[in-house]
mmCIF file of the C-alpha atoms, coordinates in Angstrom:
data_MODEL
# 
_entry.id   MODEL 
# 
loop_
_atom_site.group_PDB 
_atom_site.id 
_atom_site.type_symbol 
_atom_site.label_atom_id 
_atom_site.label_alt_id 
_atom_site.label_comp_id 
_atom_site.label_asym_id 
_atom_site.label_entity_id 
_atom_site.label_seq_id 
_atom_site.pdbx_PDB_ins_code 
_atom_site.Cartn_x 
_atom_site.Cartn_y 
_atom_site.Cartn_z 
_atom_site.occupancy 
_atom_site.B_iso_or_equiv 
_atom_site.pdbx_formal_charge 
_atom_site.auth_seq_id 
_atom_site.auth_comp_id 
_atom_site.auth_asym_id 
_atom_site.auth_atom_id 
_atom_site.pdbx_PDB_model_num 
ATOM 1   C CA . UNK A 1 1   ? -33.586 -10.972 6.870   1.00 0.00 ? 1   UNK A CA 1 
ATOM 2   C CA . UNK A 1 2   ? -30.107 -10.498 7.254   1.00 0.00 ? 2   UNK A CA 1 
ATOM 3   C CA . UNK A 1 3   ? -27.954 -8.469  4.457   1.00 0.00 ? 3   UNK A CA 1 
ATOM 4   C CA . UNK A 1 4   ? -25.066 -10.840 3.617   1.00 0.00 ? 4   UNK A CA 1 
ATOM 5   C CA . UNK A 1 5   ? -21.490 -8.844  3.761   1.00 0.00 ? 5   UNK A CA 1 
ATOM 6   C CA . UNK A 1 6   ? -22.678 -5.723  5.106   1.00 0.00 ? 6   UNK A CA 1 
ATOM 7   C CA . UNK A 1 7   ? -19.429 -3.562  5.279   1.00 0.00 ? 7   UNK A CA 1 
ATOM 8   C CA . UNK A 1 8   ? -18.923 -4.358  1.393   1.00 0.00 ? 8   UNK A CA 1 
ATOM 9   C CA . UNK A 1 9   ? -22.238 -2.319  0.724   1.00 0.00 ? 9   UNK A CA 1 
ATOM 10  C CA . UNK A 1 10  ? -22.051 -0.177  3.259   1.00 0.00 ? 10  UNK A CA 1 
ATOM 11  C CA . UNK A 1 11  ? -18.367 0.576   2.031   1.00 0.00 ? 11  UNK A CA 1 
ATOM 12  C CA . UNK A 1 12  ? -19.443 0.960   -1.319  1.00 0.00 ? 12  UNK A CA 1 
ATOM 13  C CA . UNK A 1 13  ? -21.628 3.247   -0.786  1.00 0.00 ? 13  UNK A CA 1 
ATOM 14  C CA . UNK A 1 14  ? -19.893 5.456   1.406   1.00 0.00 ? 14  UNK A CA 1 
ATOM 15  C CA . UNK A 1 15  ? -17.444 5.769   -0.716  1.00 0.00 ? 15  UNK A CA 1 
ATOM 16  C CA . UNK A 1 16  ? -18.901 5.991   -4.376  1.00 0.00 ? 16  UNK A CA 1 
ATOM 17  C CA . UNK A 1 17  ? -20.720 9.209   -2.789  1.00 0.00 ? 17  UNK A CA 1 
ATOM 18  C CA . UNK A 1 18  ? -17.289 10.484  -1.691  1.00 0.00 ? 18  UNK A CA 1 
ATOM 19  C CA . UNK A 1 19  ? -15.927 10.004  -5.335  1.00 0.00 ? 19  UNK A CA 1 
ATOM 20  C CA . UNK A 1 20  ? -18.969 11.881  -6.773  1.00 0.00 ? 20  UNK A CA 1 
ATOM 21  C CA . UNK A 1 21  ? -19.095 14.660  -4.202  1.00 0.00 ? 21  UNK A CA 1 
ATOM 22  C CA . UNK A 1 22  ? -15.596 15.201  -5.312  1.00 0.00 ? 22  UNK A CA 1 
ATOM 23  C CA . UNK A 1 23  ? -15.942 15.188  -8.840  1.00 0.00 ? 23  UNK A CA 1 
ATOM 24  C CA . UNK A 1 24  ? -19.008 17.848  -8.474  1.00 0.00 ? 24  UNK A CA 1 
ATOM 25  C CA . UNK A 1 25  ? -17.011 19.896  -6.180  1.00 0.00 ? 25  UNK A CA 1 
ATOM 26  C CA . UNK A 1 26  ? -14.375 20.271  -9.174  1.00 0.00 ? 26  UNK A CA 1 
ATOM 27  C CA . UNK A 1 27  ? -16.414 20.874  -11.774 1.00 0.00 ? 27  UNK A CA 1 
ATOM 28  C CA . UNK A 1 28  ? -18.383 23.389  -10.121 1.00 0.00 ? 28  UNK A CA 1 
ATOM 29  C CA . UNK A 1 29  ? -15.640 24.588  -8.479  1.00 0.00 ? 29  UNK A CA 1 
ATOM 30  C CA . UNK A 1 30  ? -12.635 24.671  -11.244 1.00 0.00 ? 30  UNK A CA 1 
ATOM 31  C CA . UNK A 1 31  ? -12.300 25.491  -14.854 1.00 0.00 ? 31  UNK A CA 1 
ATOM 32  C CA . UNK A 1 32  ? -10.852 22.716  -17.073 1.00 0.00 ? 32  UNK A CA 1 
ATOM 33  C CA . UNK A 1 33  ? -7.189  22.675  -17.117 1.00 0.00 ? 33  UNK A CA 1 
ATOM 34  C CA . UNK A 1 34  ? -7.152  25.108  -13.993 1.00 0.00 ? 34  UNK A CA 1 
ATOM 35  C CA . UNK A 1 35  ? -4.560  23.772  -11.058 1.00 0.00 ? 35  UNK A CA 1 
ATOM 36  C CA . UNK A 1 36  ? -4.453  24.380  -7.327  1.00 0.00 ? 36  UNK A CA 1 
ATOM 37  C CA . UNK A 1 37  ? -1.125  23.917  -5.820  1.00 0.00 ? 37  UNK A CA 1 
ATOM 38  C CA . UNK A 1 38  ? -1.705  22.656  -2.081  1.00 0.00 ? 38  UNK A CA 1 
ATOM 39  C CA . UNK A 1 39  ? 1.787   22.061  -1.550  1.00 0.00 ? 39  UNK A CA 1 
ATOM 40  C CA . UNK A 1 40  ? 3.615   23.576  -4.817  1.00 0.00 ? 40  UNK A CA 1 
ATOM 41  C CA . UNK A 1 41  ? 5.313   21.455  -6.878  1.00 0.00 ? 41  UNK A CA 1 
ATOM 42  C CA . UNK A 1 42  ? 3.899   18.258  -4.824  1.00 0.00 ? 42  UNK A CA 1 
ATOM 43  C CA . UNK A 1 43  ? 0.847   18.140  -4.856  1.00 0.00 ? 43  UNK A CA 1 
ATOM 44  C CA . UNK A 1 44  ? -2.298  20.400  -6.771  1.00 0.00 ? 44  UNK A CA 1 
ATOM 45  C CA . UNK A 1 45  ? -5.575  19.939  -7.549  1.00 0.00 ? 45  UNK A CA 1 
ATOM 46  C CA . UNK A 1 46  ? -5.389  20.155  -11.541 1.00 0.00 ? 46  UNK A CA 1 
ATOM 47  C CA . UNK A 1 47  ? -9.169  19.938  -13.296 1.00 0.00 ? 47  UNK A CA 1 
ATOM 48  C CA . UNK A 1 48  ? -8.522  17.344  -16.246 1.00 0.00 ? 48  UNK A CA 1 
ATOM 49  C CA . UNK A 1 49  ? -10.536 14.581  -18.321 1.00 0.00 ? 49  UNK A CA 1 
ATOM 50  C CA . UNK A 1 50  ? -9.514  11.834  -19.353 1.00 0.00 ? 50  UNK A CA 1 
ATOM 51  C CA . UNK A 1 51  ? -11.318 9.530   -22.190 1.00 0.00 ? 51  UNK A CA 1 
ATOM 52  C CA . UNK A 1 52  ? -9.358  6.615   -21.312 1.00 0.00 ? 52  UNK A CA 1 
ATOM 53  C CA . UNK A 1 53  ? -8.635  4.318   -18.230 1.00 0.00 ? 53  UNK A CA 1 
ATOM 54  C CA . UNK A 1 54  ? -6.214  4.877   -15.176 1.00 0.00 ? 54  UNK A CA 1 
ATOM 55  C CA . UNK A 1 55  ? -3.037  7.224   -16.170 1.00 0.00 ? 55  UNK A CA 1 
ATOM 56  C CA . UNK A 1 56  ? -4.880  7.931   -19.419 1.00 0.00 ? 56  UNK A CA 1 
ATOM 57  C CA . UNK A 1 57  ? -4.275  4.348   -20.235 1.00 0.00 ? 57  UNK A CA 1 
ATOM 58  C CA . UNK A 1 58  ? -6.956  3.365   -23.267 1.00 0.00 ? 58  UNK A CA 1 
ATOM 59  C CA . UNK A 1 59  ? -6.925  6.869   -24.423 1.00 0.00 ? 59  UNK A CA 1 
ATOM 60  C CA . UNK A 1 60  ? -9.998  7.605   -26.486 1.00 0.00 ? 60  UNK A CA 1 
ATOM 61  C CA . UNK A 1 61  ? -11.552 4.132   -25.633 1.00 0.00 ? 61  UNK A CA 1 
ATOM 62  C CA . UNK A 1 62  ? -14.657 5.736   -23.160 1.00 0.00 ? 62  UNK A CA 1 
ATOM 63  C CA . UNK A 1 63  ? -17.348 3.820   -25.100 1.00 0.00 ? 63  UNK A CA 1 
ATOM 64  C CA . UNK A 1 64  ? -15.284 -0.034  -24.584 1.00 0.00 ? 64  UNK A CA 1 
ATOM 65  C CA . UNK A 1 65  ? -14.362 1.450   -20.859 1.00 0.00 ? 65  UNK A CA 1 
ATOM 66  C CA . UNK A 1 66  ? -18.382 2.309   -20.025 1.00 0.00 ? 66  UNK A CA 1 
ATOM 67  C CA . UNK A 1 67  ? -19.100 -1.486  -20.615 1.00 0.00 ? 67  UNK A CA 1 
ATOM 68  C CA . UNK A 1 68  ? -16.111 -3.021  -18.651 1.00 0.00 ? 68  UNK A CA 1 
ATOM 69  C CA . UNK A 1 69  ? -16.912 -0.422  -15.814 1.00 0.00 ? 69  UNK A CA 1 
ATOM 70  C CA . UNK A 1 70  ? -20.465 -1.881  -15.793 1.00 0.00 ? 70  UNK A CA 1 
ATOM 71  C CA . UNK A 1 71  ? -19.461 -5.484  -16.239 1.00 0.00 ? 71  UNK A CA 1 
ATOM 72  C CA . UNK A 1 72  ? -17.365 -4.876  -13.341 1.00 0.00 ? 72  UNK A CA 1 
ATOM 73  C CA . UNK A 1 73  ? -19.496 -3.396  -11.096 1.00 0.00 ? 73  UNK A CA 1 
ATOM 74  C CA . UNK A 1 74  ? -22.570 -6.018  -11.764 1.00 0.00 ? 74  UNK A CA 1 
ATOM 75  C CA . UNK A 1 75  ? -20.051 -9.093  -10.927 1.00 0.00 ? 75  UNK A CA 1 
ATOM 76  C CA . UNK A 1 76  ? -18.804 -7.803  -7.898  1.00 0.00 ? 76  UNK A CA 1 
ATOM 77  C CA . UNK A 1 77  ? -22.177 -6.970  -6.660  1.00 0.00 ? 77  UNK A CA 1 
ATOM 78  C CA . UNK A 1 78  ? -23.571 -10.381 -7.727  1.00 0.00 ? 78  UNK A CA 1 
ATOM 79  C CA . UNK A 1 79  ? -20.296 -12.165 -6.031  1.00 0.00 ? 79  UNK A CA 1 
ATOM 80  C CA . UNK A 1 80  ? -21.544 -10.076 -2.323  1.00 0.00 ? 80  UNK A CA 1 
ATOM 81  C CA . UNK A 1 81  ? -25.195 -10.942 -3.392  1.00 0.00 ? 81  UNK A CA 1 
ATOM 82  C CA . UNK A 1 82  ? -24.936 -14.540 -4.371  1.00 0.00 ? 82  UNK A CA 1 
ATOM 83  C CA . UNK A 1 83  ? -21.658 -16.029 -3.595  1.00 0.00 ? 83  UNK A CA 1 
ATOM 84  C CA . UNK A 1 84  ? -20.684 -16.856 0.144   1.00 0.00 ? 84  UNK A CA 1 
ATOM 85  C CA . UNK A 1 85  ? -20.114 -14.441 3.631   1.00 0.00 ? 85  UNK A CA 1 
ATOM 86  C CA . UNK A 1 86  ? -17.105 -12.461 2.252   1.00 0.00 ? 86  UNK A CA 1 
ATOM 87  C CA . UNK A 1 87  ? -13.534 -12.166 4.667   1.00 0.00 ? 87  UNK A CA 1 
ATOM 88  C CA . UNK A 1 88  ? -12.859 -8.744  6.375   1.00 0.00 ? 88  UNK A CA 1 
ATOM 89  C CA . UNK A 1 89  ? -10.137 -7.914  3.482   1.00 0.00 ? 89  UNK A CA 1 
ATOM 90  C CA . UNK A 1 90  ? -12.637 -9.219  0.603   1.00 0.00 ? 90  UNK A CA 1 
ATOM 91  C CA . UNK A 1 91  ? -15.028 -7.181  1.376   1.00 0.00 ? 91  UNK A CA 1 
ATOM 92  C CA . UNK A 1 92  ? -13.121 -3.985  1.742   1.00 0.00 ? 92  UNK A CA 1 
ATOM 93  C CA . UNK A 1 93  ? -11.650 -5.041  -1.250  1.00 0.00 ? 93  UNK A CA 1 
ATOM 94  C CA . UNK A 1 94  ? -14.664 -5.818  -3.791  1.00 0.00 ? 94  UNK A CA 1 
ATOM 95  C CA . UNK A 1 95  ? -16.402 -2.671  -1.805  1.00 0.00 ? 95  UNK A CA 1 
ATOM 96  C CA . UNK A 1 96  ? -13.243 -0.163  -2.583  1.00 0.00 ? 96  UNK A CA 1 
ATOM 97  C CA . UNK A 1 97  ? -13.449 -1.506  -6.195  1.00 0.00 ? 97  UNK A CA 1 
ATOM 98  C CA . UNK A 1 98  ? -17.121 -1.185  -6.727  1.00 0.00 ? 98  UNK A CA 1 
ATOM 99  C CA . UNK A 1 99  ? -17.199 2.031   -5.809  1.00 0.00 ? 99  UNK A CA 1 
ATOM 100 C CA . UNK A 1 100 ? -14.055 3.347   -8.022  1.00 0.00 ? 100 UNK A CA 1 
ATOM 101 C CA . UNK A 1 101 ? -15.524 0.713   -10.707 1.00 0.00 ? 101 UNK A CA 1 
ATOM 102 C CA . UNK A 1 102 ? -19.339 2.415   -10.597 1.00 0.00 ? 102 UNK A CA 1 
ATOM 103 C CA . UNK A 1 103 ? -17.971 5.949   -10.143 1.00 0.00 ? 103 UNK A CA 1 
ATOM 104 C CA . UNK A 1 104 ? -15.812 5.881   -12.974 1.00 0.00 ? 104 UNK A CA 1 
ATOM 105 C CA . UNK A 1 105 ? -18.514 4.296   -14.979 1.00 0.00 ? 105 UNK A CA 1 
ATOM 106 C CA . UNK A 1 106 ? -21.027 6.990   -14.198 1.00 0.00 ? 106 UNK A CA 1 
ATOM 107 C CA . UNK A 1 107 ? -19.001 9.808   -15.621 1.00 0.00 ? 107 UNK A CA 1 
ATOM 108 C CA . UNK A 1 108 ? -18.068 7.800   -18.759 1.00 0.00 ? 108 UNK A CA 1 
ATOM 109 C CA . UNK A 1 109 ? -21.971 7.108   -19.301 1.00 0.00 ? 109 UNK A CA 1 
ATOM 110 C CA . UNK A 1 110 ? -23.197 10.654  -18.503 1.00 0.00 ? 110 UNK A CA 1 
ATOM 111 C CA . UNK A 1 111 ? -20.550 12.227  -19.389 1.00 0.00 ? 111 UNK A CA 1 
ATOM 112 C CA . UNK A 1 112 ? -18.386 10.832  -21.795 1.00 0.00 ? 112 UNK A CA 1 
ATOM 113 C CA . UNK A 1 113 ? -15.049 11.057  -19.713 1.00 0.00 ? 113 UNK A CA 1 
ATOM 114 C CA . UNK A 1 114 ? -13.854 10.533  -15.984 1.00 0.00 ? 114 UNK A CA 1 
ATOM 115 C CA . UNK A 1 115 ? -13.145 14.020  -14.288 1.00 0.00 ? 115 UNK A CA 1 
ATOM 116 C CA . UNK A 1 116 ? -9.796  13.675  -12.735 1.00 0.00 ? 116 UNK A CA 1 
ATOM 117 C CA . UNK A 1 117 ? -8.291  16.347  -10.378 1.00 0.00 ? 117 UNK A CA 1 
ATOM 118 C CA . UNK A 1 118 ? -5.219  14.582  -7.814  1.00 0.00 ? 118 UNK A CA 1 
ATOM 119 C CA . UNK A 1 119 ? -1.878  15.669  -9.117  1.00 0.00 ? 119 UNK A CA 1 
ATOM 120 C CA . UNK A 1 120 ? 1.420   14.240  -7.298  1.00 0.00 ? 120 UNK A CA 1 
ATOM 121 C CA . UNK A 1 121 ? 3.738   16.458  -9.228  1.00 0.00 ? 121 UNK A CA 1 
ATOM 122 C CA . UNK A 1 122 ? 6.843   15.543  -6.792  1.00 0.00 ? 122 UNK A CA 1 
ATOM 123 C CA . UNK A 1 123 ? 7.286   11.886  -8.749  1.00 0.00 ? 123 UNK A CA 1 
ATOM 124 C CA . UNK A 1 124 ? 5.434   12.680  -11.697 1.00 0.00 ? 124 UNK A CA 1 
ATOM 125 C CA . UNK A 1 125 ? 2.583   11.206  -11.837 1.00 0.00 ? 125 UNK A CA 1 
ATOM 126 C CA . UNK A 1 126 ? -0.214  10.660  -13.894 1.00 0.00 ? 126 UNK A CA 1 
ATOM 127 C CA . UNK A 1 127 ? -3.327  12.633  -12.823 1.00 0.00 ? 127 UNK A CA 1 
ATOM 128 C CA . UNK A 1 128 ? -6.047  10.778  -11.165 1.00 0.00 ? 128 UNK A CA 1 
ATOM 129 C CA . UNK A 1 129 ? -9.338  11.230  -8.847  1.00 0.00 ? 129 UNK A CA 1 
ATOM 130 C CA . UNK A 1 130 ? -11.008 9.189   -5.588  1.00 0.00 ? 130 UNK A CA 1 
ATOM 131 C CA . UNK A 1 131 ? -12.048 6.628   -7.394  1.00 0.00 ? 131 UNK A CA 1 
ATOM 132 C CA . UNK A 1 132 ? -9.121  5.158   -9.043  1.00 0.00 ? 132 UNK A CA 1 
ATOM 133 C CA . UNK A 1 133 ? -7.699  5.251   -5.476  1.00 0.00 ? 133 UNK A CA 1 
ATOM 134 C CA . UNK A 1 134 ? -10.468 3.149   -3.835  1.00 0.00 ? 134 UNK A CA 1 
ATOM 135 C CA . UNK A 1 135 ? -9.491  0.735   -6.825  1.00 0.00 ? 135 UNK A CA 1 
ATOM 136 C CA . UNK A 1 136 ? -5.875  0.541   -6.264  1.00 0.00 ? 136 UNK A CA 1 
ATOM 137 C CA . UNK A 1 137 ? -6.908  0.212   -1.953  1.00 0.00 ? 137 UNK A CA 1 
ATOM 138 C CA . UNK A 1 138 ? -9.909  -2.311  -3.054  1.00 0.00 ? 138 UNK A CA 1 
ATOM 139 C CA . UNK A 1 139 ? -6.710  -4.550  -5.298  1.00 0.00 ? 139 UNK A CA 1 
ATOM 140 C CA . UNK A 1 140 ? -4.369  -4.059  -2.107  1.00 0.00 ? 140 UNK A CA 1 
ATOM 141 C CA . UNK A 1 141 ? -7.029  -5.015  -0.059  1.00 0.00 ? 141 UNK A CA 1 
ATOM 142 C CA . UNK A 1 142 ? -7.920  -8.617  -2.077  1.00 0.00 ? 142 UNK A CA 1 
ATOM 143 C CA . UNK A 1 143 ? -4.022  -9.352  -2.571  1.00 0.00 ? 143 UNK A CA 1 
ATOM 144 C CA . UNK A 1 144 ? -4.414  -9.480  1.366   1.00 0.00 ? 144 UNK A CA 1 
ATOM 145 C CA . UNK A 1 145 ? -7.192  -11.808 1.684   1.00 0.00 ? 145 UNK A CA 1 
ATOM 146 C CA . UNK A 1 146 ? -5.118  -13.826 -1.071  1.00 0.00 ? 146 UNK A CA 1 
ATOM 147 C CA . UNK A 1 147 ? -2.668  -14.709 1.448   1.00 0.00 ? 147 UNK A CA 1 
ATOM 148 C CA . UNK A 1 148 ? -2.092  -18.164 2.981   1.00 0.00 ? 148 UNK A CA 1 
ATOM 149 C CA . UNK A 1 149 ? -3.453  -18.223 6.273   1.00 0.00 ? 149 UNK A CA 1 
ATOM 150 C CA . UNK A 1 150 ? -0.794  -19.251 8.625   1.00 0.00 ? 150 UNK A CA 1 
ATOM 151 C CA . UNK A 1 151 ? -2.677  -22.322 10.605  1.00 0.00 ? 151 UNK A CA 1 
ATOM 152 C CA . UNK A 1 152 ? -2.868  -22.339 14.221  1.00 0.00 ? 152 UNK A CA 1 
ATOM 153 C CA . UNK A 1 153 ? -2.439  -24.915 17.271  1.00 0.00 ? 153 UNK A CA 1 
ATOM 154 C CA . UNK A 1 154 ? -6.389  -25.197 16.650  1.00 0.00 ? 154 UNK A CA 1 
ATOM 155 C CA . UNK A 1 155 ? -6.705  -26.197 12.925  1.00 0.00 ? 155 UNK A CA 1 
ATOM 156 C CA . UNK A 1 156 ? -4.164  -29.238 13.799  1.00 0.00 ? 156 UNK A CA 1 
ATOM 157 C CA . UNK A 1 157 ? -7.015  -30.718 15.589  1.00 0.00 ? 157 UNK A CA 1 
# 
């Protein structure tokens, strides 16, 4: 048996790991609130938590955010499991977002807040870790595959 829309698992994966190997690395690594400025007054690593969703959006709503993570996470895996061969872009897409979805969902289960360390200080920005990157990629990614395909000479047929 063949495993329907490989690269979305495989992608998934890949990359949840990533997220959590980076999450460990800060906590073992940093104490809270500590920052690490790579390229000062750019971009630091800065050890925070946040109890709400991306750019501390939700504040204080972890236990309504552990259930929508999950929800999340169990459609797109049943849309790759049950619903048809996925496109190229959908499948980096729902794979991207499954991971950022089940990674952030992990930490809010176990431990009551996502760890977020990736501080853009040059524009200001909200603090944020891997994971709510592979979401914002995995939403690029399906606005792609939402595209009209142009036809070609062939599909006049």
């Amino acid at each position: 048996m063949r495993l329907k829309n490989r690269l979305f698992w495989i992608l998934a994966c890949v990359t949840f790991v990533i997220d959590q190997l980076t999450k460990y690395w800060v906590m073992k690594t940093f104490v809270l609130g500590q920052t690490l400025p790579l390229l000062p007054g750019v971009f630091h690593f800065t050890y925070v938590t946040n109890t709400g969703a991306a750019f501390s959006l939700l504040s204080g709503k972890v236990e309504w955010l552990r259930w929508l993570s999950l929800g999340v996470s169990l459609v797109l895996i049943a849309i790759a499991s049950f619903g048809p061969v996925l496109s190229l872009s959908e499948q980096l897409g729902y794979g991207f977002i499954l991971s950022g979805a089940m990674g952030n969902g992990i930490d809010r289960f176990f431990l009551g807040y996502v760890v977020d360390f990736l501080d853009f200080r040059l524009i200001n920005f909200a603090v944020f870790n891997v994971a709510d990157s592979f979401i914002s990629i995995g939403i690029v990614c399906i606005l792609i595959a939402s595209f009209p395909k142009t036809p070609t000479s062939s599909s006049y047929r």
